[in-house]
GUFILUM-573473 format. One line per 2 residues: number of its first residue (from 1); for each residue x, y, z of C-alpha. Coordinates in pm, 1 decimal. Each point is the difference from the previous one (the first is absolute). Layout:
BEGIN
NUM = X Y Z ~ ...
//
This chain:
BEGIN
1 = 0.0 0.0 0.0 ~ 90.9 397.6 -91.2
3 = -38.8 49.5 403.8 ~ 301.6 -273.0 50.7
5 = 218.3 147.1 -224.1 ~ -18.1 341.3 73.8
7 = -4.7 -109.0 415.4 ~ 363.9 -175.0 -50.7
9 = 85.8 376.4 -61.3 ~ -133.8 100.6 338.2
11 = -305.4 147.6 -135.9 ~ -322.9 21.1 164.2
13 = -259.0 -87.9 -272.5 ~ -334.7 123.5 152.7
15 = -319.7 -91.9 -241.3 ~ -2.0 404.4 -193.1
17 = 394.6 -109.0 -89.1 ~ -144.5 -360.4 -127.4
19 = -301.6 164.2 -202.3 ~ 227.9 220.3 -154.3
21 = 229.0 -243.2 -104.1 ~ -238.2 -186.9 -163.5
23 = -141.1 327.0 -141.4 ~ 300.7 128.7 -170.7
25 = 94.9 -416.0 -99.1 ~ 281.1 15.2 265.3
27 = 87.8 -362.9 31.7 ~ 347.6 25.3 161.9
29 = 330.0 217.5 120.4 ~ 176.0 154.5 -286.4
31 = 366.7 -39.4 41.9 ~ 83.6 376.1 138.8
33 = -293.4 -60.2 249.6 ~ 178.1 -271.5 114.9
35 = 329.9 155.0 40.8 ~ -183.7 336.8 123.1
37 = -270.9 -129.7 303.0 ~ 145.2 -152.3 247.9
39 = 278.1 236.9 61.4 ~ -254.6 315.0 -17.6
41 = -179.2 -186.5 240.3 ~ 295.3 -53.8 228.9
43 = 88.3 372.5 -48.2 ~ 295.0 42.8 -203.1
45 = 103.3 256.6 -241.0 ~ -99.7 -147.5 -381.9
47 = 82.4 44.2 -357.5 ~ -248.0 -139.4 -217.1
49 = 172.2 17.9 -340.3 ~ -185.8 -212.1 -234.0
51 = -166.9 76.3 -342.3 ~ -334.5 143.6 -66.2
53 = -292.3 -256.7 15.2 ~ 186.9 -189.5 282.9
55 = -232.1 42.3 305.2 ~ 203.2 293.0 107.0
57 = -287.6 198.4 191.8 ~ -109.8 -276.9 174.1
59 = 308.2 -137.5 87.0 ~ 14.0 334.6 200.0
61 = -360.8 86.6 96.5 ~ -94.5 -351.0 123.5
63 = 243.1 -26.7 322.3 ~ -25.1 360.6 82.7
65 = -394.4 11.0 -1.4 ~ 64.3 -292.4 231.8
67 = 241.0 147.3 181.7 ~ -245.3 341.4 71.9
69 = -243.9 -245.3 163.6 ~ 173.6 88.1 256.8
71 = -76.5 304.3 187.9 ~ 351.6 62.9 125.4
73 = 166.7 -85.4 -361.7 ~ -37.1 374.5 -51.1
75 = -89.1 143.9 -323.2 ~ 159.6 -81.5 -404.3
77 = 10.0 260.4 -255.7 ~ 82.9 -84.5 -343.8
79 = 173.3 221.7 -268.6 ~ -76.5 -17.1 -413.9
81 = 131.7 169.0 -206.8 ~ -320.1 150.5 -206.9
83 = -394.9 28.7 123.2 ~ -145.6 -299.8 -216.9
85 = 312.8 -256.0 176.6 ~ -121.0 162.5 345.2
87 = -371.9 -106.6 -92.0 ~ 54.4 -304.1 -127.6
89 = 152.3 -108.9 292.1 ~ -231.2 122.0 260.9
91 = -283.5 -138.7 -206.8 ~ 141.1 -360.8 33.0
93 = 106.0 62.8 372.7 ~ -358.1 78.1 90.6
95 = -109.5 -325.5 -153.8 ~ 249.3 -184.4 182.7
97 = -28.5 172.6 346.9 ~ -164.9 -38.0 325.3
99 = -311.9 172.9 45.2 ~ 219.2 156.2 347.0
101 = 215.7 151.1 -257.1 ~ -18.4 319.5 -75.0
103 = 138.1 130.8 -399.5 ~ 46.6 301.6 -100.8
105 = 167.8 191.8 -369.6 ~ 202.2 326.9 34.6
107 = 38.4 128.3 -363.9 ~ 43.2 249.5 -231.0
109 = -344.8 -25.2 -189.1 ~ -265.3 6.2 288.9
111 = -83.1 224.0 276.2 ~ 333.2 87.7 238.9
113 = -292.7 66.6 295.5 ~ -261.2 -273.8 -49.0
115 = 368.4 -203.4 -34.8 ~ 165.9 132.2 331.0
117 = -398.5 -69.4 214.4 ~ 68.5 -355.8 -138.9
119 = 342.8 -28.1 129.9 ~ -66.4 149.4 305.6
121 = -261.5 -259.5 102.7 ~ 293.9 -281.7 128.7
123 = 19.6 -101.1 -325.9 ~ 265.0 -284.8 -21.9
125 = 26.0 -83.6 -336.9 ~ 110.9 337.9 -216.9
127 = 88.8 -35.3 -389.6 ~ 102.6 320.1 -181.4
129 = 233.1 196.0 -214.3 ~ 324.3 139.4 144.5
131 = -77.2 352.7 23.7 ~ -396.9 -42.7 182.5
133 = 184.7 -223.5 236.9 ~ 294.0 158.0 84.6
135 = -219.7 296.3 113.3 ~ -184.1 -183.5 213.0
137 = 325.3 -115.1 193.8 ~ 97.9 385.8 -21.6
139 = -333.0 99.0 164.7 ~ 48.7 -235.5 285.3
141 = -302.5 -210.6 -108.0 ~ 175.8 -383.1 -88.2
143 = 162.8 -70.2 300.5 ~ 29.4 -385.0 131.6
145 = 113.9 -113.1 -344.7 ~ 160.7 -286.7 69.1
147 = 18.1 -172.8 -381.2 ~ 103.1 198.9 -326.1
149 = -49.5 -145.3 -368.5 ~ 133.4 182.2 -293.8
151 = -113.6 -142.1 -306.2 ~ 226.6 74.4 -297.3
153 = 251.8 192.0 229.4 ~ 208.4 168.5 -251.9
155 = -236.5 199.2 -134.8 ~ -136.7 112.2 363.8
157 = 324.8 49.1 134.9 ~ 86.7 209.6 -331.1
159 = -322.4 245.5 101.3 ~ -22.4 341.3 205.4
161 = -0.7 -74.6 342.2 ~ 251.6 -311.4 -27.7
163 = 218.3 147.6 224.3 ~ -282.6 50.5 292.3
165 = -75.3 -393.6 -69.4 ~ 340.1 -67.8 93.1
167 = 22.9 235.3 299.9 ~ -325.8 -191.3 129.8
169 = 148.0 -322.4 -32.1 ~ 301.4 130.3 217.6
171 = -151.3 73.7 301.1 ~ 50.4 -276.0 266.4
173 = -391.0 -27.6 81.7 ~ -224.1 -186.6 -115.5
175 = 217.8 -262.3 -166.7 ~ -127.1 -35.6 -309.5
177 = -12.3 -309.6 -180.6 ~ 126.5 93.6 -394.4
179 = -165.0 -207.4 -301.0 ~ 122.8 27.2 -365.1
181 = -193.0 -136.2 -323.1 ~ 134.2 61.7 -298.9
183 = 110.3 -197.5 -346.4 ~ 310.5 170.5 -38.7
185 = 197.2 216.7 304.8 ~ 241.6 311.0 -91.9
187 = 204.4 214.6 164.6 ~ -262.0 188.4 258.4
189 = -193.7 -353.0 97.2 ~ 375.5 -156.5 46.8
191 = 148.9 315.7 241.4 ~ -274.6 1.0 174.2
193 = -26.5 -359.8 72.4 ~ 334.3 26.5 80.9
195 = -46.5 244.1 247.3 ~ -300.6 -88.8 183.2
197 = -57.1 -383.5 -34.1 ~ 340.9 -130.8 52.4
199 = 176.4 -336.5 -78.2 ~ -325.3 -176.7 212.9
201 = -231.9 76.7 -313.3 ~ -170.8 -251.6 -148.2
203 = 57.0 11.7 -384.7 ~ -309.9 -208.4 -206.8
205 = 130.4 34.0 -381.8 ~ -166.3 -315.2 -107.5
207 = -30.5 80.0 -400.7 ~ 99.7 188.2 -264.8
209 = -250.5 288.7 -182.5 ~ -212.9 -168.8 -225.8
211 = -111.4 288.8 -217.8 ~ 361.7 1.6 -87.2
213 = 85.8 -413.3 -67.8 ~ -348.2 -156.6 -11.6
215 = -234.6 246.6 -177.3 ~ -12.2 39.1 -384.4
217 = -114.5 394.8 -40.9 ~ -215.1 106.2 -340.2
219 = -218.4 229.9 -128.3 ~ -312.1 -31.6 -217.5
221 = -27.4 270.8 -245.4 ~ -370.1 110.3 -6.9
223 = -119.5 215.8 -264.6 ~ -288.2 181.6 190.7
225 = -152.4 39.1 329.9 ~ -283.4 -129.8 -141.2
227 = 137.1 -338.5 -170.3 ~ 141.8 -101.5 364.1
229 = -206.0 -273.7 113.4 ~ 17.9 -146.1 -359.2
231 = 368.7 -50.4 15.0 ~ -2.3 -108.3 389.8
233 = -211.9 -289.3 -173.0 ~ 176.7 -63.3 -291.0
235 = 310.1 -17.9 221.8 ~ -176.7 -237.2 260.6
237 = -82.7 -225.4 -308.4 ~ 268.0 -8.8 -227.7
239 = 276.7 -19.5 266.1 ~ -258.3 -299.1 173.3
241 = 59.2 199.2 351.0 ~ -128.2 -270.4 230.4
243 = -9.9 196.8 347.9 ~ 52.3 371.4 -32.4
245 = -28.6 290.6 236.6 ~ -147.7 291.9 -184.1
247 = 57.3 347.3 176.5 ~ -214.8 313.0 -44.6
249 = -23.7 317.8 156.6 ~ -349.8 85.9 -52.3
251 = -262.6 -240.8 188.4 ~ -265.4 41.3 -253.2
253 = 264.3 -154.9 -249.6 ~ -34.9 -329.7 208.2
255 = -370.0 -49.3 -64.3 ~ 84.6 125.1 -402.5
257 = 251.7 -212.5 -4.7 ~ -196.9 -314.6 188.9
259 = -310.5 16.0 -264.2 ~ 262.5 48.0 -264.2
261 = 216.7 -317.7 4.9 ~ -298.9 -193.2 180.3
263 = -136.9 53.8 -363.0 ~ 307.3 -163.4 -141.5
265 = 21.6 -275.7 202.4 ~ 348.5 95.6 194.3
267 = -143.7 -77.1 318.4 ~ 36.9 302.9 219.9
269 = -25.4 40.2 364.1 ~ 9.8 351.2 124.6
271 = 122.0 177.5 351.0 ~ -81.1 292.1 136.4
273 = -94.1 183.3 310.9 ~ -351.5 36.1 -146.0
275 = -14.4 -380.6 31.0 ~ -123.5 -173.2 337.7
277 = 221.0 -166.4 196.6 ~ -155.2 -346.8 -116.5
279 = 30.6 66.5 -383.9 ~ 303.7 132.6 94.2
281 = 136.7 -361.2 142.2 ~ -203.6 -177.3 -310.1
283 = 213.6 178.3 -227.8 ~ 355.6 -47.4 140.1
285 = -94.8 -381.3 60.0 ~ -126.2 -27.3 -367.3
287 = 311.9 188.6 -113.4 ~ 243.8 -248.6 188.7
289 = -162.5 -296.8 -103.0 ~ 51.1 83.2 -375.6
291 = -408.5 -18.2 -13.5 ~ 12.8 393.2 -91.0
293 = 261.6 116.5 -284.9 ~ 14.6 375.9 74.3
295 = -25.6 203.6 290.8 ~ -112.4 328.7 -24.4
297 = 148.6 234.4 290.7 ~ 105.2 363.7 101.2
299 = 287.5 82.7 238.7 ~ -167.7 33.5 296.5
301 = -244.2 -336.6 -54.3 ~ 367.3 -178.6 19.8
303 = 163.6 147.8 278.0 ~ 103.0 -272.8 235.3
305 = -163.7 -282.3 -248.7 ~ 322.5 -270.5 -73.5
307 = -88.9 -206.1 -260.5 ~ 249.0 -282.2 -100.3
309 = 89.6 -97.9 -373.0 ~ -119.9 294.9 -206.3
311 = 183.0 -11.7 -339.6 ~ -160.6 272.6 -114.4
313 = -13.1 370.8 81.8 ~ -197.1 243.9 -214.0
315 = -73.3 346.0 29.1 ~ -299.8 150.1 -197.5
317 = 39.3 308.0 137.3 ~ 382.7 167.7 71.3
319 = 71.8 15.1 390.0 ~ 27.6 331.8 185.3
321 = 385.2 -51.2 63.8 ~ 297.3 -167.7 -50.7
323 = -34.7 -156.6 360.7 ~ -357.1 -103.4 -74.5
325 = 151.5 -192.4 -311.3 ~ 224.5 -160.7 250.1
327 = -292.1 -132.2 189.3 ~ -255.7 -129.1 -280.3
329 = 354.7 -146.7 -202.6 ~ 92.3 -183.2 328.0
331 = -343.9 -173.5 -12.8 ~ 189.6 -240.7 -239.2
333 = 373.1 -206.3 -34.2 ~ -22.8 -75.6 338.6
335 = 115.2 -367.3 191.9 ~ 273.6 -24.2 -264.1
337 = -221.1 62.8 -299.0 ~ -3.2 161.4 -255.4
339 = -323.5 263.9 -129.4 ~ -86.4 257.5 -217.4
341 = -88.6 319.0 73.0 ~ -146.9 253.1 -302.1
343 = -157.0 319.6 -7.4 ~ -276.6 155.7 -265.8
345 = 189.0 303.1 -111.5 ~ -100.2 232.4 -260.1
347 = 184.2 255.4 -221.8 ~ -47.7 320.4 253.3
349 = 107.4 -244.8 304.0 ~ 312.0 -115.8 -125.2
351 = 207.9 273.3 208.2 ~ -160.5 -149.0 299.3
353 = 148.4 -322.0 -83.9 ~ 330.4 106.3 -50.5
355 = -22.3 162.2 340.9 ~ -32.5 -314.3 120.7
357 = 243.5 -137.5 -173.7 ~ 259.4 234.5 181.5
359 = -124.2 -34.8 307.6 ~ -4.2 -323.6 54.1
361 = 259.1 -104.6 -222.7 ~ -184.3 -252.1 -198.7
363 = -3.8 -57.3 -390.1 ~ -388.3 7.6 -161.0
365 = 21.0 -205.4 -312.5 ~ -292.8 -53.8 -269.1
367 = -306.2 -219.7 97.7 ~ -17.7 -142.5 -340.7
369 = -357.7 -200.2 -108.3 ~ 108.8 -349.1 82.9
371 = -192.7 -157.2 -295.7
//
């Protein structure tokens, strides 16, 4: 049983933890969780440096929202690097949590007083950018934090306010349990490691970046906003995509899209958070078990949703960032295998992909028409 597995680590699994398992098709550690638990759990300073699509959240959310059960465990705030990271992360903490535990965002896009009334009710559990959160701890208003994540350091410690982050992990109370996750470390993750955490760290690198050695990257050409969701079919066909992942950004494209391919017989499932919690489970266990072809899915209907063996990643619609690739790519190539990962671009968007393309430092070759 999941419950087994997961308690070898340490971990409590309480019945929410073992409904959301089976809702997001959770049937087992991934390898960083199993280098990461059990020594968050026993308190230690951790780098979680794995690739994206690895279980890296959870390797670090599930022990600490264990460890906050506790009343005297003190409070954990955790650092991303943009607003939609920070959200993304609270959102699947407050599916995993306690009902005792409170959550709260500090970030750029929402309201700094409705944000700071949230924070000031005890809450124990804080996710936010750098600069919301950092002026919190100037105004006095974080105190007992006792664990610190920064996901994606380099780019937080590379921010305004850096310094102040460092100062506040200097001072000799509370002692402050430091967590890392990240694919790749530089410079500013690896001085400040080196500062703060010691030779006692625990270091989890446990696999090397998929998008980089086990994802094929391509691009559809599409000649019209309109003609979209005829190529996405063609594609399906021709290239005989037996379990895809189709991303939009729009959820009225999901329903399009469902009525769509359901007319050509591609067997779609869709998820989104429109969907009820039951048709939500009915389409992730029809999607696993190969009885659905396509799933049909935004960014946030995903977040926190691991499903194993996905060879194909498609994305009708172009994601909001570089980063946001990262995440929908990572869907696929995972365990060792290899997947595909290709975006619907037209003429005017092909600057965005070459952004991309910089950024992450991957090539975009030609989805040709397999037949």
């Amino acid at each position: 049983m999941i419950e087994s597995t997961f308690a070898g680590l340490g971990l409590e699994v309480d019945q929410n933890i073992a409904a959301q398992f089976q809702a997001d098709a959770i049937s087992s550690p991934t390898d960083v969780q199993r280098a990461a638990i059990a020594a968050i759990l026993a308190g230690q300073h951790v780098i979680i440096q794995s690739g994206t699509g690895t279980g890296k959240t959870l390797a670090y959310l599930l022990p600490i929202l264990q460890k906050l059960k506790d009343p005297q465990a003190g409070r954990c705030v955790i650092f991303a690097p943009a607003t939609e990271l920070a959200l993304q992360t609270l959102r699947v903490a407050d599916r995993y949590r306690s009902p005792n535990i409170d959550t709260g965002a500090l970030v750029a896009t929402a309201n700094p007083r409705q944000q700071r009334a949230k924070v000031w009710q005890s809450t124990r559990l804080v996710v936010g950018t750098p600069g919301r959160i950092l002026e919190q701890f100037a105004e006095r208003k974080l105190k007992g934090v006792r664990m610190m994540v920064l996901d994606e350091p380099d780019p937080i410690l590379a921010s305004k306010g850096a310094d102040y982050l460092r100062e506040i992990l200097s001072r000799p109370e509370p002692k402050v349990q430091l967590i890392f996750a990240a694919a790749t470390l530089g410079v500013h993750a690896k001085g400040l490691a080196d500062r703060f955490m010691g030779d006692a760290r625990v270091h989890t690198q446990v696999q090397a970046d998929p998008l980089q050695s086990s994802i094929t990257h391509q691009f559809l050409h599409v000649a019209s906003e309109s003609s979209r969701d005829i190529a996405l079919a063609h594609f399906l066909e021709e290239a005989r995509c037996k379990r895809a992942i189709v991303f939009v950004n729009q959820p009225n494209l999901v329903r399009h899209l469902f009525r769509f391919l359901s007319e050509r017989n591609l067997k779609p499932v869709s998820l989104s958070s429109e969907r009820s919690k039951l048709d939500r489970k009915n389409a992730l266990r029809d999607f696993t078990s190969s009885a659905a072809r396509v799933l049909l899915t935004t960014d946030e209907a995903m977040t926190g949703i691991d499903i194993p063996d996905v060879p194909w990643v498609l994305h009708f619609e172009l994601p909001s960032s570089a980063q946001a690739y990262v995440h929908r790519a990572g869907r696929t190539g995972r365990a060792g295998k290899s997947g595909h990962s290709v975006l619907l671009v037209t003429r005017e968007q092909r600057p965005m992909l070459e952004r991309f393309s910089k950024a992450l430092h991957v090539i975009f070759g030609t989805a040709r028409d397999p037949g």
